[in-house]
Phi, psi and omega in degrees: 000142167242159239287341187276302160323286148323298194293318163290346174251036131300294182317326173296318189280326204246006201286151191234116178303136194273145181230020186284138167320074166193342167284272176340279193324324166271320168301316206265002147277345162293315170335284156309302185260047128270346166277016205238286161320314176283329167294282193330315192292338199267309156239062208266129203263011187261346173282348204294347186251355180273193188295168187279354178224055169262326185307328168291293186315291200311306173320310108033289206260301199324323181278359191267315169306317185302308221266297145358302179265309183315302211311308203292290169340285201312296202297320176310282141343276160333301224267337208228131208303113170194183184326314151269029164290279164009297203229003180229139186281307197307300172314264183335334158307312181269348148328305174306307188319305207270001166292308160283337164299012164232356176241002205244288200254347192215049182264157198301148169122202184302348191282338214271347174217125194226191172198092181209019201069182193246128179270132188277145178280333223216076169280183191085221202267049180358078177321318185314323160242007190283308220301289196290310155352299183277346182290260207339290197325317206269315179277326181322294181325325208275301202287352206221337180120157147227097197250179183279339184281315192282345160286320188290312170306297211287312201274326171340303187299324200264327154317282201312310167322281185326288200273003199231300206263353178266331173273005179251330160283327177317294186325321188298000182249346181270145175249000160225115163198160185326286176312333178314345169230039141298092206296316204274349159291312204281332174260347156308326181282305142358281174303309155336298155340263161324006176246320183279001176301295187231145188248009176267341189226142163090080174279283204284156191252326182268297191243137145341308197319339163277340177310313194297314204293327196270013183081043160236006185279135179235131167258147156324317218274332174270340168247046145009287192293322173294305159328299184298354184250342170291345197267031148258132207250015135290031210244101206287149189241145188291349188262337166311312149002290206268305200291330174297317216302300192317311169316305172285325203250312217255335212298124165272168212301348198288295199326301171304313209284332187272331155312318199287316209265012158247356186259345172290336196254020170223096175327306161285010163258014184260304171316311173294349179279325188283310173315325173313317186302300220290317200303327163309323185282342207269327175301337184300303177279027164246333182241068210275343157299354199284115190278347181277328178296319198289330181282315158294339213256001186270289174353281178321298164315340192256338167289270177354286176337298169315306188272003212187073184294168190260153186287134163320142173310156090002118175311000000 
């Protein structure tokens, strides 16, 4: 691995809260507009003069908008280890979901793209997303009426989800299907990529523009390099990163364990923990007092142990 490589996923193992005015100034502008967007998409006042019966269509692209900015909220927020991961189980269940599906059922390497169809982390009636879906439906219905313009918002909500942005993440997982030599597929897929790369970036799926406005956006075209090291699945990863971290430091005991006893039936994941070591030791030796490395890398070893007991002594 090189020294470029390293040194950002040090920064992933080892972050420190950033608290800087220029952090604020962007949380509390992610804030507004996504609460900005979604009041809009819900009751946006410009529509109120056309004729009645544009009012379906319009309702229509409104729900195509919630589902852009909620979706983008959700994924952000909701799917991914952070402040409320923290502090809510409901939340962290779907966090588990969508974890496994990246470190699991789609981790970077030969795995992350196959043609054998796409396995969902979450069967059945997927709550994680059925759920805040019929929540939409049932207040759209209470605050708006039930009309033919609240029919157009619902099937907005529910076509777009469904028939746009979930068969368009399937495909980033498939390797023969109608889109693939779609040049405007092939950079959607790109970007995407780059989110299992780093799971701090790239929320969104059809378009960017909430990645560009809230400050998450990686373009393909400057990160070359990355691309080129995911598609090896010896290859420790920033979200690999984000995920140890959490495992070793933040993970409760249900948790840890269910870790261990899924992780002896996937080899590979017995291998990132040795990458997690071995990429620590190469920080030892250059900082070799640095007490959070030295804290994970004892960690990390007594998890390895756990997972991959050492062979009984010779008779």
């Amino acid at each position: 691995m090189n020294d470029k490589l390293d040194r950002e996923l040090w920064t992933a193992l080892l972050r420190r809260p950033d608290a800087s005015l220029k952090k604020r100034a962007l949380e509390l502008w992610t804030a507004a507009g996504i609460i900005s967007l979604i009041a809009f998409a819900w009751a946006e006042p410009f529509s109120a003069s056309l004729p009645a019966w544009t009012k379906p269509f319009v309702m229509f692209l409104r729900g195509v908008l919630l589902v852009e900015s909620f979706g983008y909220a959700y994924h952000r927020f909701f799917q991914h280890v952070g402040w409320l991961t923290r502090r809510s189980k409901t939340v962290r269940r779907n966090q588990m979901f969508h974890w496994l599906h990246h470190m699991v059922i789609y981790p970077i390497g030969a795995h992350y793209r196959r043609d054998t169809g796409y396995v969902a982390s979450e069967t059945g009636l997927a709550t994680s997303w059925t759920v805040p879906g019929m929540i939409v439906a049932g207040l759209v219905v209470w605050t708006h009426g039930f009309t033919l313009a609240t029919l157009g918002f619902i099937s907005g909500v529910a076509c777009y989800a469904k028939f746009i942005v979930d068969e368009t993440h399937s495909r980033f997982h498939l390797v023969n299907h109608r889109w693939k030599d779609s040049a405007y597929f092939k950079n959607l897929a790109d970007i995407h990529l780059l989110h299992h790369w780093d799971q701090a970036m790239n929320f969104t799926i059809v378009h960017p523009l909430m990645d560009m406005l809230f400050g998450t956006y990686i373009s393909p075209a400057t990160h070359r390099e990355h691309i080129a090291a995911v598609v090896n699945e010896d290859t420790l990863t920033f979200s690999d990163a984000t995920n140890w971290r959490y495992m070793l430091k933040e993970a409760s005991p249900a948790e840890y364990a269910a870790f261990i006893t899924q992780a002896r039936r996937h080899p590979r994941s017995i291998r990132k923990v040795e990458q997690l070591i071995a990429c620590l030791e190469r920080r030892l030796k250059i900082f070799p007092a640095e007490v959070e490395a030295l804290d994970l890398h004892v960690r990390a070893t007594d998890l390895l142990a756990l997972i991959k007991p050492a062979p009984a002594p010779a008779a």
